[in-house]
C-alpha positions in Angstrom: 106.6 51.0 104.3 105.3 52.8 101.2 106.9 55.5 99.7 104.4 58.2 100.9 105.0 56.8 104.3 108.9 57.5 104.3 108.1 61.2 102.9 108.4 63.8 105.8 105.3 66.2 106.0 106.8 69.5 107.1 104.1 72.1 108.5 104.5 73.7 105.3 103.6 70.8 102.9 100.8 70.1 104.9 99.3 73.5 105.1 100.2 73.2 100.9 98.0 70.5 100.9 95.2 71.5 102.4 95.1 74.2 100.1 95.1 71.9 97.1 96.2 68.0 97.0 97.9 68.7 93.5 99.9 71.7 94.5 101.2 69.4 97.6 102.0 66.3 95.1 103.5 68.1 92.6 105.9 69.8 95.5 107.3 66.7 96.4 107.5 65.0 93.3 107.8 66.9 90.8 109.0 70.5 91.5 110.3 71.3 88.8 107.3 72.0 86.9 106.9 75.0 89.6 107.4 78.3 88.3 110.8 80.9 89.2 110.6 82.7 92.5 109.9 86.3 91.8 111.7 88.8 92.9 108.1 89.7 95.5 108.2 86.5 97.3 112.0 86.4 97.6 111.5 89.7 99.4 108.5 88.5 101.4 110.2 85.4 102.5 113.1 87.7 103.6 110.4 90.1 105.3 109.4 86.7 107.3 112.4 86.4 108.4 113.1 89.6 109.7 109.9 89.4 111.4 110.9 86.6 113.5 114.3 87.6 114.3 112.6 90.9 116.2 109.6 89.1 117.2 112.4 86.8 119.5 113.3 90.3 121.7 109.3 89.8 123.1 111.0 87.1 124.8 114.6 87.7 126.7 116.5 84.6 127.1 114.8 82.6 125.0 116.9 80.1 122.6 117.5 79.6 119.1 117.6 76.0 117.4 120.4 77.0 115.2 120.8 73.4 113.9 121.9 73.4 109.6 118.7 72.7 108.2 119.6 69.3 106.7 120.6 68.0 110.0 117.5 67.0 111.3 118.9 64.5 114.0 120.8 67.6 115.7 117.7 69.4 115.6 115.8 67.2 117.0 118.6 66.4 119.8 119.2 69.9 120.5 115.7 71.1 120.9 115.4 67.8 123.4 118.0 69.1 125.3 116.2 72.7 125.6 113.0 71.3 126.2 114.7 69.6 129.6 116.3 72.5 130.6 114.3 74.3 133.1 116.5 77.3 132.9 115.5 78.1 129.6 112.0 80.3 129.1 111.7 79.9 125.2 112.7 78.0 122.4 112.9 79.6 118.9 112.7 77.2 115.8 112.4 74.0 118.1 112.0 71.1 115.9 109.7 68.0 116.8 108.7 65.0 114.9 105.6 62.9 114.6 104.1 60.2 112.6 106.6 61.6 109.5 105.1 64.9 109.9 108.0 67.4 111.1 107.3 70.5 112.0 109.9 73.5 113.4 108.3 76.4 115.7 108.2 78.4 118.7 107.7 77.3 122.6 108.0 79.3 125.9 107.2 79.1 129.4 108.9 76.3 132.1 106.9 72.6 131.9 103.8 74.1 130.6 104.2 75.7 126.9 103.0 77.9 124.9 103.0 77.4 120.9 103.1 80.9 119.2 102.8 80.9 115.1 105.1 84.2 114.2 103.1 85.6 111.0 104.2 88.8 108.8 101.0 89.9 108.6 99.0 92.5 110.5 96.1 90.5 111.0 95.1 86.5 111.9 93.7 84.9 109.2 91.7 81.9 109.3 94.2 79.3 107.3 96.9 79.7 109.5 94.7 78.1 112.0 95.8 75.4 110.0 99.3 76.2 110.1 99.1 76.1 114.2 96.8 72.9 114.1 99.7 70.8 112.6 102.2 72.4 115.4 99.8 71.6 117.8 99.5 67.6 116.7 103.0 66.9 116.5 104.1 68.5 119.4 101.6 67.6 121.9 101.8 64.1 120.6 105.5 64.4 121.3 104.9 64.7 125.2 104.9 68.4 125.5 101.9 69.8 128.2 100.5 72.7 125.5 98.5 75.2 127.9 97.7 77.4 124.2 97.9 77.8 120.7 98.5 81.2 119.7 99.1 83.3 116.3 102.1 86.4 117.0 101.6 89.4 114.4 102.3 92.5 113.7 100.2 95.1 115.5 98.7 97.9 112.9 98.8 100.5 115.6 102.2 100.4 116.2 104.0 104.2 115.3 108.1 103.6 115.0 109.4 106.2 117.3 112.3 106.2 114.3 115.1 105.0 117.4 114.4 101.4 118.1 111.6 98.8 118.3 109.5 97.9 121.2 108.8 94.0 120.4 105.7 94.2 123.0 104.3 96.9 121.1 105.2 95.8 117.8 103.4 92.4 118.0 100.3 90.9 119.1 99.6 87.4 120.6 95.9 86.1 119.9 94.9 82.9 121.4 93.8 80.2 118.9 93.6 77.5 121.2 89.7 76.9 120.8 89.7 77.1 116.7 92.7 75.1 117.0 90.9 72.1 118.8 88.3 72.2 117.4 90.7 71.5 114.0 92.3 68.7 115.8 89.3 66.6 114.6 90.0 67.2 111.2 94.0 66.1 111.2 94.0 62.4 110.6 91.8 62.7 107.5 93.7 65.4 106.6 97.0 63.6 106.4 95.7 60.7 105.3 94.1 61.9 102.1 97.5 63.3 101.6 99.2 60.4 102.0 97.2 58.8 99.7 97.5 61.5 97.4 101.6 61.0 97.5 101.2 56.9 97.0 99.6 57.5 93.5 101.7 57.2 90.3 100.0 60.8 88.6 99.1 64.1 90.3 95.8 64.2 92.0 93.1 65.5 88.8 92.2 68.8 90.3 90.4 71.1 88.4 92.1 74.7 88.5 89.8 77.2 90.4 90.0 79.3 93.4 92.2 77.7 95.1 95.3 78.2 92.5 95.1 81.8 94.3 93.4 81.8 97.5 94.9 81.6 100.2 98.6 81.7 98.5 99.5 81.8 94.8 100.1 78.8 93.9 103.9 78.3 92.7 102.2 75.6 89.9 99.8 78.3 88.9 101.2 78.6 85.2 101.0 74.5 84.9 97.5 74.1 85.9 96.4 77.2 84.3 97.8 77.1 80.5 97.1 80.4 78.6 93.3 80.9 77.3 92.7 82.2 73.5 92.7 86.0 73.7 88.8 85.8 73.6 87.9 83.7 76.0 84.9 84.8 78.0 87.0 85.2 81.6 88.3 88.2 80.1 84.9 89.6 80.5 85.1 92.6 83.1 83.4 91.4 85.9 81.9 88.3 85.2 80.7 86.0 87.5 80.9 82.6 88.0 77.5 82.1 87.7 77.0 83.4 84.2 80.2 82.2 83.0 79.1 78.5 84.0 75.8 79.1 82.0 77.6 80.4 78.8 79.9 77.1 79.4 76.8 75.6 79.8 75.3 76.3 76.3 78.9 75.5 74.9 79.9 79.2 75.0 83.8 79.7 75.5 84.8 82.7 73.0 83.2 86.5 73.5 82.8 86.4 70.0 80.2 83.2 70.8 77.8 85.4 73.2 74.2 85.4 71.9 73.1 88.8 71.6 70.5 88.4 73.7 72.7 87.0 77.1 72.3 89.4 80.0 75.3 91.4 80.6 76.6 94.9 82.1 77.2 97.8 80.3 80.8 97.2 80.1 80.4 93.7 79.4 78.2 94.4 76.4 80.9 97.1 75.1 83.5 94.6 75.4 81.9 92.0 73.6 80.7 94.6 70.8 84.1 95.6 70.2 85.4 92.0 69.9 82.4 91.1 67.9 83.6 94.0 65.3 87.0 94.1 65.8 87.3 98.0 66.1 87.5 99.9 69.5 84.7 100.8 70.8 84.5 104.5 72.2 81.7 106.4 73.7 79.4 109.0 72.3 80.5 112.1 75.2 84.6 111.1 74.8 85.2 114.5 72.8 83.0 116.3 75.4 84.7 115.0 78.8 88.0 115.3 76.9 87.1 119.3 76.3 86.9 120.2 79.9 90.2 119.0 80.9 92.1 122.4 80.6 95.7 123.3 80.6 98.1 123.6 82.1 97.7 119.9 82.5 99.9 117.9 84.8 100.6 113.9 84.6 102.5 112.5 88.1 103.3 109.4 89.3 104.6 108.1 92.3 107.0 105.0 93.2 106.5 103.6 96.7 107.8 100.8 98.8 105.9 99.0 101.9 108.2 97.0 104.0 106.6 95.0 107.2 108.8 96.7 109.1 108.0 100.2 109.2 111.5 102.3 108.9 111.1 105.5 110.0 109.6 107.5 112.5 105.6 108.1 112.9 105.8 104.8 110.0 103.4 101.7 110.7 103.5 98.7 109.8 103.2 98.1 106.1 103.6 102.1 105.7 104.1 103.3 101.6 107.6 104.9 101.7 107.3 107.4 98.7 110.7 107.3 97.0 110.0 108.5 93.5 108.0 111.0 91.8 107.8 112.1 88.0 105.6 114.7 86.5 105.4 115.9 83.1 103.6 119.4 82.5 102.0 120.7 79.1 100.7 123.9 78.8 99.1 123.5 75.5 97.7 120.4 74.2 100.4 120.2 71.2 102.9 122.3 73.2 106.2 120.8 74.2 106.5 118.7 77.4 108.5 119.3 80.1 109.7 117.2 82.7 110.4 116.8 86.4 111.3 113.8 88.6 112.8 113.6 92.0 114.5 110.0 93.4 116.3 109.6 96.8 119.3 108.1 96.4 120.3 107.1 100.1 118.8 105.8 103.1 117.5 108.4 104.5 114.6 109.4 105.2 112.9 111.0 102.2 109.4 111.9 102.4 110.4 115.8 103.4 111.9 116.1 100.5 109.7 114.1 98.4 106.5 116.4 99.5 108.6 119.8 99.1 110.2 119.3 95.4 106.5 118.2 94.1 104.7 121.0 95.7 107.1 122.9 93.8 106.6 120.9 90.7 102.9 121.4 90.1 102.5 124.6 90.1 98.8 126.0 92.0 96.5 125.6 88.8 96.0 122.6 86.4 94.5 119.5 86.7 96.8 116.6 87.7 96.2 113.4 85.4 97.5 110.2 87.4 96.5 106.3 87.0 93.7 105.3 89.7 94.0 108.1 92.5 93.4 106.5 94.9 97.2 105.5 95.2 98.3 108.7 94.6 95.5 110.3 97.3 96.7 108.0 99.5 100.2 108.7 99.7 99.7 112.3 100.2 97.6 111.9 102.8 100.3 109.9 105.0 102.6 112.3 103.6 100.0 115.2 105.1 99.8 113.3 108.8 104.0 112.9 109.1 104.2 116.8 107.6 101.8 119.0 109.0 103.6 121.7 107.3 102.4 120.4 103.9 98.7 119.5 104.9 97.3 122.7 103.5 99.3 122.8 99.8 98.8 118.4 99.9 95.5 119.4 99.9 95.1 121.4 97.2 96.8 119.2 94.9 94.3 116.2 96.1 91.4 118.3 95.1 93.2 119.1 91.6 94.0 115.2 90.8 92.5 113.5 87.9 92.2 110.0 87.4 92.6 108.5 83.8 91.9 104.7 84.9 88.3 105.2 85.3 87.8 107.5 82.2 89.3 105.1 79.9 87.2 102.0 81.6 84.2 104.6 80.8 84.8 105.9 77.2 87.3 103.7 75.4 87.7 99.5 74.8 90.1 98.1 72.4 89.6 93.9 71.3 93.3 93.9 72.6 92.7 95.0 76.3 91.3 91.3 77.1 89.2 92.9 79.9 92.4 94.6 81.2 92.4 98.4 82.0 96.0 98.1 83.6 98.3 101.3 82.6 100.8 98.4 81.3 98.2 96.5 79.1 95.7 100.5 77.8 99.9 102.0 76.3 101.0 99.4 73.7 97.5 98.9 72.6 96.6 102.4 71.9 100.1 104.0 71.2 101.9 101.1 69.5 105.4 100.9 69.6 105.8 102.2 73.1 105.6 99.5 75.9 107.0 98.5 79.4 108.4 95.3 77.9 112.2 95.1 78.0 112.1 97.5 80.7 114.7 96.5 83.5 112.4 97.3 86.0 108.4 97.5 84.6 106.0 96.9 87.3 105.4 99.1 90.7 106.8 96.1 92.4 109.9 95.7 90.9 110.3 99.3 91.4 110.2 99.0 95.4 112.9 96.2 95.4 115.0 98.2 93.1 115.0 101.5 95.3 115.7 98.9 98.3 118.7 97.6 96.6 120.0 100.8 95.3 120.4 102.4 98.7 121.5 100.0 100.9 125.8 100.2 101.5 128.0 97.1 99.5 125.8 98.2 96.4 129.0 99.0 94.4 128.7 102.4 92.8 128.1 100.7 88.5 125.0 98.8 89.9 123.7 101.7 92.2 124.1 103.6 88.7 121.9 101.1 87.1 119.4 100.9 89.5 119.0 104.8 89.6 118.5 104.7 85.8 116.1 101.8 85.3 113.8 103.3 88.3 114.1 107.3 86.0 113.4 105.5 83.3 110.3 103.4 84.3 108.7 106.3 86.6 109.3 108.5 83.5 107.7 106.3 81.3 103.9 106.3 83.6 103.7 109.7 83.1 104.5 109.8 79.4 102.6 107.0 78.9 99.4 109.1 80.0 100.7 112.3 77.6 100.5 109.9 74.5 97.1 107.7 75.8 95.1 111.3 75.8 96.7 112.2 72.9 95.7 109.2 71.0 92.4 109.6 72.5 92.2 113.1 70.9 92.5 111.4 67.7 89.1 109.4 68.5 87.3 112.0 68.9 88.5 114.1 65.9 88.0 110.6 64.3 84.4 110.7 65.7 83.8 114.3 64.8 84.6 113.9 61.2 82.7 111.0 60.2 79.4 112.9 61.9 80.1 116.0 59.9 77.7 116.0 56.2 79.5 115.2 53.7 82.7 114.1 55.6 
């Protein structure tokens, strides 16, 4: 028996490499290379779980394979057992084996059974068609009379009456059976071009593409994909594949390379002007746009966290809780700032008290500078359904926000963006020495699991403390960072103003 042959194929190797042969070799033979586990998909594996463990009430007395995961022979004994036992309506995390491919899932309904896929998300996607497929093979090949093949997820329409879940209303089974057959066909080749991929001595030579991202990120990602030079012609805004092949085509890799004559956007052709020269490039109407933003002038930011589970009552699933808010106020362009923030620090429910202290906060006149507004807009207007008693001042403030993203991607490019327009990547490079890096938390992310921590009970009162200040800190630091980006745009246009006056 080869050495490929002796390697057990779980369903989530297998769905690994159909995705990409590489990404599956380099799991089982060398996973090392792979990168850390981020703090996201620790939290999303942990949202699976919790997804399953409620997604079990849809079915009373079912049972749960509770076998230690290494102990594949009690697994495999105990679910034999179940499977016999007429008295028993459902089996959760039943393990089956076939062929070397092992696969552990879900089973209901006396001697005819139905396979159901629990999934996180709110929708069936095509690939885990895939995922059911390999159930499907192993366990039908196994004995078992499958009457369907079905996909269990979570049901956008479902409102948490804030009291407890209804497991019927909070999932939805779709039957895959026909897409599953008719991917039954494709199995054998399948598995044997993995197998074949496993018996070789090096990794399968796969050129990195879309599928390092699509339909997972890849946990190789960072070994496939070493970093490019800071030029490289990916970093064009919008790009697409098409014209990138045919600059790779004439031997084109660096923006600095483009001919002047190759067909690109607007923004494209700013970017590679600015690279070309090695000065930012800033439009002719900054100083103008910039004059009609009047003061008072407010800068807010919100923190947010979207479990799978929604939490509290009228929530959904994949809701925004808002947790955090800071705002900064000036009242004259050079004037002192002032600050406000508001962070609940408990598990309760917040969002009353979130919407009242920044109605408070931001006054009834003033525009209201934020970082792509559609985030912001958004949360207010869930904020507006669950507290009609807000809807009419909510809705004032939408009307008075004022979204920096999009005026920087319109007036301003610096060589050192590298087609990014990302709050993290526009502060450093125009207001040097202020940054997100050494932050403990720095990304919107990171943020989420911090709140999440931070309230739950056992956090002992020293690392609650440190949570509370990393999240001021970094929610703080958006809004200042959009004080100090218009101020340093300012300077542009005074820049701009003087050169074009005589004799300047």
């Amino acid at each position: 028996m080869s050495a490929a042959a002796s390697i057990r194929l779980s369903k989530s190797k297998f769905v690994a490499g159909v995705q990409c042969l590489k990404r599956l070799y380099l799991q089982v033979h060398q996973p090392e290379l792979a990168g850390e586990i981020g703090e996201g998909q620790a939290v999303r594996f942990e949202q699976g779980h919790e997804v399953g463990v409620l997604a079990q009430a849809a079915f009373p007395g079912g049972v749960l394979v509770d076998s230690d995961a290494f102990d594949l022979e009690a697994a495999l004994e105990r679910t034999a057992a179940l499977t016999d036992d007429p008295a028993v309506p459902a089996i959760f995390e039943a393990t089956f084996q076939r062929s070397g491919v092992l696969v552990r899932l879900e089973r209901r309904r006396k001697n005819r059974w139905r396979l159901i896929e629990v999934k996180s998300s709110v929708e069936a996607k095509e690939h885990y068609d895939y995922d059911v497929a390999i159930q499907h093979h192993v366990v039908q090949g196994c004995g078992l009379d499958i009457s369907s093949a079905c996909l269990m997820h979570l049901n956008r329409d479902y409102v948490f009456d804030g009291r407890s879940y209804d497991a019927h209303k909070l999932f939805i089974i779709e039957d895959r059976t026909r897409r599953v057959l008719g991917l039954g066909s494709e199995l054998p080749g399948l598995l044997r071009a993995q197998r074949r991929a496993l018996e070789q001595a090096e990794p399968p030579d796969v050129e990195p593409g879309s599928q390092c991202s699509d339909p997972y990120e890849c946990e190789f990602f960072d070994h496939c994909n070493p970093a490019l030079p800071k030029t490289h012609i990916s970093f064009l805004p919008r790009l697409s594949d098409k014209k990138m092949q045919d600059l790779l085509d004439f031997g084109v890799n660096l923006i600095e390379q483009i001919p002047d004559d190759f067909p690109l956007t607007e923004i494209q052709a700013r970017v590679c002007t600015a690279v070309k020269t090695g000065h930012p490039w800033t439009s002719r109407t900054l100083a103008k746009e910039l004059s009609r933003l009047k003061c008072p002038r407010y800068f807010m930011d919100f923190e947010s966290l979207y479990p799978a589970v929604p939490r509290y009552a009228g929530m959904w699933p994949y809701s925004h809780i808002p947790f955090q808010w800071s705002v900064h106020r000036q009242f004259e362009p050079d004037a002192a700032l002032e600050h406000f923030e508001f962070l609940a620090d408990d598990e309760r429910d917040p969002r009353r008290e979130f919407a009242g202290s920044l109605c408070n906060a931001l006054g009834r006149r003033g525009p209201i500078i934020v970082y792509n507004a559609t985030f912001e807009s958004q949360r207010l207007q869930d904020l507006a359904g669950w507290l009609p008693e807000y809807a009419g001042a909510i809705a004032r403030i939408q009307e008075r926000l004022w979204d920096l993203w999009p005026f920087v991607k319109r007036h301003v490019y610096h060589p050192q963006f590298q087609g990014s327009f990302s709050l993290k990547t526009v502060l450093p490079t125009l207001v040097p020495g202020l940054s997100y890096e050494g932050m403990a938390v720095a990304h919107g992310d990171e943020a989420g699991l911090a709140w999440d921590r931070m309230i739950r009970s056992g956090v002992d009162a020293s690392e609650r403390q440190r949570l509370k200040s990393a999240l001021l800190a970094y929610c703080g630091q958006d809004t200042l960072a959009m004080v100090k980006i218009l101020d340093r745009l300012r300077t542009f246009t005074l820049r701009t103003e003087a050169s074009a006056t005589p004799g300047a």
